[in-house]
C-alpha positions in Angstrom: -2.8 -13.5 7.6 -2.1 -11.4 4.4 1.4 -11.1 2.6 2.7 -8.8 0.3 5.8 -9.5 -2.1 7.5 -8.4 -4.4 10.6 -9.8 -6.3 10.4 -12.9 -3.6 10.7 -10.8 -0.9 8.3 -10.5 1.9 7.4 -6.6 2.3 4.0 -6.6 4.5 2.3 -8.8 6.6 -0.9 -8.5 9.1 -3.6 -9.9 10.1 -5.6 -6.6 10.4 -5.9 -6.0 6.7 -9.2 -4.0 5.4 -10.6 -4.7 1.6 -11.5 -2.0 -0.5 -12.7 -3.0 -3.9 -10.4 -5.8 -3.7 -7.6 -4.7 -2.4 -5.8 -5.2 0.9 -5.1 -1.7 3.1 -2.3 -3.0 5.0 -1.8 -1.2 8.5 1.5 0.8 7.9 3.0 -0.6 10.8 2.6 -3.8 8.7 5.5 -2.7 5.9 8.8 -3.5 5.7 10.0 0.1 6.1 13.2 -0.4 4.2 11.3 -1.3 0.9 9.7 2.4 0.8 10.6 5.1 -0.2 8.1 8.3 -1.1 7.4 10.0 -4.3 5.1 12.9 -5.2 3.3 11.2 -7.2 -0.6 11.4 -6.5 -4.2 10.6 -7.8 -7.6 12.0 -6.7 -10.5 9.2 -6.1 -13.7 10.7 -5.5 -15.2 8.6 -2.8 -11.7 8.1 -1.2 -9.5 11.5 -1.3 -6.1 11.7 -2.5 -3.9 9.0 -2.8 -0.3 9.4 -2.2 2.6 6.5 -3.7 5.6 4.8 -2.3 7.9 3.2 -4.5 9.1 -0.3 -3.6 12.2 -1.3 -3.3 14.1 -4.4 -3.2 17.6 -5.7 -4.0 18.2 -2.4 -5.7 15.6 -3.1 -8.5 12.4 -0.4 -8.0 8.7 -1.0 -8.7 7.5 3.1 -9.1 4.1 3.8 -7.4 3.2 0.3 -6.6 1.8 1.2 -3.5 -0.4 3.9 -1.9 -2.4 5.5 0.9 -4.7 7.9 1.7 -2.9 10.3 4.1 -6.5 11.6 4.9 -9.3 10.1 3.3 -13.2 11.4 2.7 -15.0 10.5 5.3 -16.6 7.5 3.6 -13.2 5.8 3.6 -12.3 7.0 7.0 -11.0 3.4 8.2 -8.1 3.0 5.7 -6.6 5.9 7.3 -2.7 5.0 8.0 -3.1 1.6 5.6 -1.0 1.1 2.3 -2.3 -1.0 -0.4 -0.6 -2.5 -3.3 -0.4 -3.2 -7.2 2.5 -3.1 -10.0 3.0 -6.7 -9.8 3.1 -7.0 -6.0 1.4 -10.0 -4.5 -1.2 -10.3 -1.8 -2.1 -13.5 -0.1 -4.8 -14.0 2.1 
C-alpha cells in the first residue's frame, strides 16, 4: 500500500500504484478529491507527453503544482493514463 501526504494529512492511497523513474502514478480514483484543485500550468516530457498540475490543498495552506498527470500520454507511457503523481514536499510511502 502507497500513501501520499502532505502537511500530515493523508491525500492518496492504493495499492495499484505504477513507478515511473521513481515516482508513484497513483490511480486517480486513489486522491482525496477535496485536496485538488487544477491549474494551467503544464510541461512537455518527451517520452511521456504533456503533463498537466493540480495544486494541493490542505487546511487552507496550498502546495502549487505538486502533483501531475498525463491526460494522454505517448504511447510509451500509455499505462499511467488516469494516474497522478507527486513532488513539492509530498510524501510517498510504500
Amino acid at each position: 500500500m502507497a500513501t501520499a501526504t502532505w502537511n500530515g494529512k493523508v491525500i492518496a492511497q492504493s495499492d495499484k500504484t505504477i513507478v515511473v523513474e521513481g515516482n508513484h502514478y497513483f490511480p486517480r480514483n486513489a486522491l482525496v478529491e477535496s485536496h485538488f484543485e487544477s491549474i494551467s500550468k503544464t510541461t512537455v516530457c518527451g517520452w511521456k507527453g504533456t503533463a498537466n498540475y493540480f495544486d494541493v490543498v490542505v487546511d487552507g495552506e496550498r502546495n502549487e503544482g505538486a502533483a501531475w498527470f498525463y491526460a494522454e500520454p505517448k504511447a510509451a507511457a500509455s499505462e499511467i493514463a488516469g494516474y497522478v503523481a507527486f513532488w513539492r514536499g509530498v510524501v510517498v510511502t510504500a
